[in-house]
N, C-alpha and C positions, 0 to 999 in steps of 0.2 A: 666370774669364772664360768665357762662350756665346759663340761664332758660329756661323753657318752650317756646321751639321756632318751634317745630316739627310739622306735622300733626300726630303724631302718641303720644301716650305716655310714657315714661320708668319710670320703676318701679326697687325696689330692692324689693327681697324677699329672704327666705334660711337663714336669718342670723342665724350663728353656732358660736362655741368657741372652742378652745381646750387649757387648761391650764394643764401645766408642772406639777409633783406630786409631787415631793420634795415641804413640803410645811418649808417653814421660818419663825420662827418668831422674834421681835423683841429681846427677851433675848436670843434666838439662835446667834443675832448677837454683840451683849453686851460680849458674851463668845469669841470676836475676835477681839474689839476693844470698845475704851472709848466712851461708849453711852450706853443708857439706854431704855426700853418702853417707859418713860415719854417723853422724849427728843425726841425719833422720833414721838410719837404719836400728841404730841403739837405740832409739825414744819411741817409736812406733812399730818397725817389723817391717816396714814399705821398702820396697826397691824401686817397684815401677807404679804406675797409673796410669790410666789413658781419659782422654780429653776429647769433646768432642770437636766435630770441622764446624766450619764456619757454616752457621746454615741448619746446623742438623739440632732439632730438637729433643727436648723430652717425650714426648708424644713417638716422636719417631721411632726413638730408640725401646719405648715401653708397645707399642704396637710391632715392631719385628720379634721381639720375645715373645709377643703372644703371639704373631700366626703361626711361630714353631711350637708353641705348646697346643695350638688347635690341631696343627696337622701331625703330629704323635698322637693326638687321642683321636682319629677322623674324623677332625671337620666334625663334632656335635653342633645342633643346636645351644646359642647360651641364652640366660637366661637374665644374665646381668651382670654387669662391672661394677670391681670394687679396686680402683687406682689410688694407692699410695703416692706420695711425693710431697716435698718439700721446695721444690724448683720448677713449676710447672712455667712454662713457654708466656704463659699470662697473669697478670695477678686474676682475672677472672676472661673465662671462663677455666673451669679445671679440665684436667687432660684427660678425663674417663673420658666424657662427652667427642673430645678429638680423636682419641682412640675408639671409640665407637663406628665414628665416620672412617675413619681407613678402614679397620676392618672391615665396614660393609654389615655391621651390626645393628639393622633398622633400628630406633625406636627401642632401645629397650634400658631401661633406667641404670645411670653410672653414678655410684656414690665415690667423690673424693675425699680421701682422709688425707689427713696431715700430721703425725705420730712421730716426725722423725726421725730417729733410728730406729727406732719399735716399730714405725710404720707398717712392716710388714705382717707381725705377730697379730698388733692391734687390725689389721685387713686379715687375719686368718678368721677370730674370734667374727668379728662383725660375718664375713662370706660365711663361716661355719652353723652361725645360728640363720643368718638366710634359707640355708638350705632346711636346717632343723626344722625351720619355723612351718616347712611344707609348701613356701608363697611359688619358692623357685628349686626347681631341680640344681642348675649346673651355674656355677656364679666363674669368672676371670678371672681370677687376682692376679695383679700386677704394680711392683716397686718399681719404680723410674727416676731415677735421678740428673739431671747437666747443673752441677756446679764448680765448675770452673771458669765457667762467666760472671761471676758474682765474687772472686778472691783476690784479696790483693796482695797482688805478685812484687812485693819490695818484704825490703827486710824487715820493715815495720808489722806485715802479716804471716811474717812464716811459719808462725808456730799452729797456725790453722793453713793457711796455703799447700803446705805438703801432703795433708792427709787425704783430700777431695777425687773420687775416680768419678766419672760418667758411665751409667750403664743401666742396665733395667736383668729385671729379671720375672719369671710369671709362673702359675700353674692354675689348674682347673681343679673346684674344689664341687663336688659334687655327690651323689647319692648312689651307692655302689652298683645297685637293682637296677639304677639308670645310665649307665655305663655304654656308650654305643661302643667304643671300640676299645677294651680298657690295654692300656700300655701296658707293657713288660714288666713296671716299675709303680705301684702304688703305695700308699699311706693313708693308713686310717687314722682320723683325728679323736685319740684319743682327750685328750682337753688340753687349756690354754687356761692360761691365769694373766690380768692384767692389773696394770697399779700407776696412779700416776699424785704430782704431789708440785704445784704451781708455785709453792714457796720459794722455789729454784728457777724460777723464770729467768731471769739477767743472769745465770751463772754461767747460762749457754746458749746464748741467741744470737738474730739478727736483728735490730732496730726498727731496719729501711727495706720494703717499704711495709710502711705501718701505719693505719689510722690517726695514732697517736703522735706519727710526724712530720712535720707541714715538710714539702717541697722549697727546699731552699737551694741557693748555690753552695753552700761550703759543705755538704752533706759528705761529699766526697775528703774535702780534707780533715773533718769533725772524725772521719772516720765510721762515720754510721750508716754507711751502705754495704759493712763488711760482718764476715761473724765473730763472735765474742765466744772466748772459753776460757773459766778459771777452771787452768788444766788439773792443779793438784785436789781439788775436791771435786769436780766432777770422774777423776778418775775414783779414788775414793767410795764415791756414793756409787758408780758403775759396779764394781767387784762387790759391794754390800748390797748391793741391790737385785744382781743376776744370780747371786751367790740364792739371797734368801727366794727369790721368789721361783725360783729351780728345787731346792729342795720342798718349797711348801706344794707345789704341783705335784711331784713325784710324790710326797705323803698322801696326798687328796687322792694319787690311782693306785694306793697302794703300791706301791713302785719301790726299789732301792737305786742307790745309786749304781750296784754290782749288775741291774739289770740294762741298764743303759750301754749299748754297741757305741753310739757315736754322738758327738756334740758338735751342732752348726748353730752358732754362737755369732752374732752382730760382728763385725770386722771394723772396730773404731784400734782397737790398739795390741799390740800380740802379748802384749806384757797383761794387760788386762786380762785376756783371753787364760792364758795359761796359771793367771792365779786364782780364776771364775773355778776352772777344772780343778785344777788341786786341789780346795777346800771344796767340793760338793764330793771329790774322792773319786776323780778322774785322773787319768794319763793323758798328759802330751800325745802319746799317738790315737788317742780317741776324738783326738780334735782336730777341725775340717777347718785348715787357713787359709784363706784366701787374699790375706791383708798384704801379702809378700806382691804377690802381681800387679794388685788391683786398685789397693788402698780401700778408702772408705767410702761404700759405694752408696750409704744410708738404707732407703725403703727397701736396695736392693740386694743387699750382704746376704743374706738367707737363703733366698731361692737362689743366687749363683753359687752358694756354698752347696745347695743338692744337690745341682748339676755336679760340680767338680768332688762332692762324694760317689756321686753314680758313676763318677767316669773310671773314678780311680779305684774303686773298692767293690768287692765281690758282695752283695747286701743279702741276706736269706729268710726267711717267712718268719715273723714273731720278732726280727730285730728291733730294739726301740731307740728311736732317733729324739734327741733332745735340743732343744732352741731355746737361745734367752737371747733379750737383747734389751737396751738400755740408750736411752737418749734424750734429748731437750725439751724444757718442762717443768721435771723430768718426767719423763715416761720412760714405763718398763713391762715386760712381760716374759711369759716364757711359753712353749709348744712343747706338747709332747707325741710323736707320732709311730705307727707301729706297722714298718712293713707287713703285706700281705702276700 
């Protein structure tokens, strides 16, 4: 677990989005496999998704989120990238290093994580103690996702094929004293807690590709080029998992739950969501959804949930913003941040 341990303080700011334009909707996917609106709409909360074109990368889409989060804070010097994803463009190299080069980002060291839903929490912790640690002022961070080229669109995969969006989302997590241009909108990091537990590995994965499995021709009809999820216990472990490790955060900063404004909360299922909040002793309207538009956007759910809280909500000095999220592994964690 980080908290506030520094003499100095860090802050994120810049948070940006960039979502994919093919946009999907539910009867778009009815016309490929046996499902309905209804049916996704009751079981997850989705309406729509967008998909990327033909062409367009994770890099791509995780590099347009960050120039808009560089150009809201202006144009700083950074100091380092820390990209999130589970779908990068290549099995190696990782997309920090490619987002480096668009940006125009000489030389200067991208660490890729792979966290999957959590991705982003687990890239808050790691970029938070970078900065702590004194090595580097101002770190990237940035979630990126394209999977919808990896799902399989029959009826055989739809109970994972409907949830998947394409999108990225970013901010700059940096050291407040060092601030070149601070945006209208900051957060200070008060602490993060994370937790992760490998016994769950096969409850929610992908096989292929994988060390562990040769290249053959029937990969595709074995089924093992696609993702796997036993949906009722990993739903389960999700709500017991963001539930506890949300409350033991807010215990750690002395915190209540009555002190918490708003919760952006991983965006895998609304039903999830809304029963994470009710037992930590949250309302429905404290919680930031984005699952309705966007689906599930993985590393990227979090920072697009800022954005679309900043857009929509009046936010005021001392407010505290809470994050949990949960995913394959399992991994989990949670954020806790305090507007300034």
């Amino acid at each position: 677990m980080t908290t506030t341990n520094a003499s100095f303080r860090v802050v994120l700011q810049g948070f940006a989005e960039q979502i994919s334009s093919r946009k999907i909707t539910n009867e778009d996917l009815a016309q490929l496999m046996d499902t309905s609106d209804e049916w996704i709409t009751q079981r997850t909360g989705i309406k729509t998704r967008y998909w990327a074109l033909e062409g367009e990368t994770t890099s791509d889409l995780g590099a347009a989120a960050a120039r808009a989060t560089l150009h809201r804070c202006g144009n700083p010097k950074v100091d380092a990238i820390v990209a999130a994803t589970i779908t990068p463009e290549y099995f190696f190299p990782g997309i920090g290093v490619i987002m480096q080069h668009k940006l125009g980002l000489e030389q200067i060291p991208a660490f890729d994580i792979r966290n999957q839903c959590a991705g982003f929490i687990y890239g808050l912790e790691l970029a938070d103690s970078l900065v702590r640690s004194g090595r580097y002022n101002r770190v990237l961070l940035v979630g990126a996702e394209i999977q919808s080229t990896f799902l399989d669109l029959t009826t055989r995969g739809r109970d994972m094929a409907v949830l998947f969006g394409d999108a990225a989302g970013s901010c700059l997590v940096e050291r407040l004293d060092d601030c070149v241009s601070p945006s209208k909108m900051m957060y200070e990091v008060l602490g993060t807690e994370l937790h992760g537990d490998g016994k769950y590995q096969k409850e929610l994965f992908r096989e292929h590709p994988g060390a562990i499995t040769p290249i053959t021709s029937n990969l595709i009809e074995e089924v093992r080029l696609f993702p796997y999820m036993n949906g009722r216990l990993v739903f389960e472990h999700a709500v017991r998992s963001m539930v506890e490790v949300s409350r033991s955060l807010l215990d750690k900063l002395n915190l209540k739950s009555s002190d918490v404004r708003f919760f952006v909360p991983h965006q895998a299922n609304i039903r999830i969501n809304k029963m994470v909040a009710k037992q930590i002793g949250l309302s429905e309207t404290q919680v930031i959804s984005t699952i309705e538009n966007y689906g599930n956007t993985t590393s990227a759910t979090i920072p697009i949930g800022m954005v679309e809280m900043e857009k929509k909500n009046d936010l005021f000095s001392g407010d505290i913003i809470l994050s949990a999220a949960f995913g394959s592994g399992f991994t989990w964690g949670a954020s806790v941040l305090k507007v300034i």
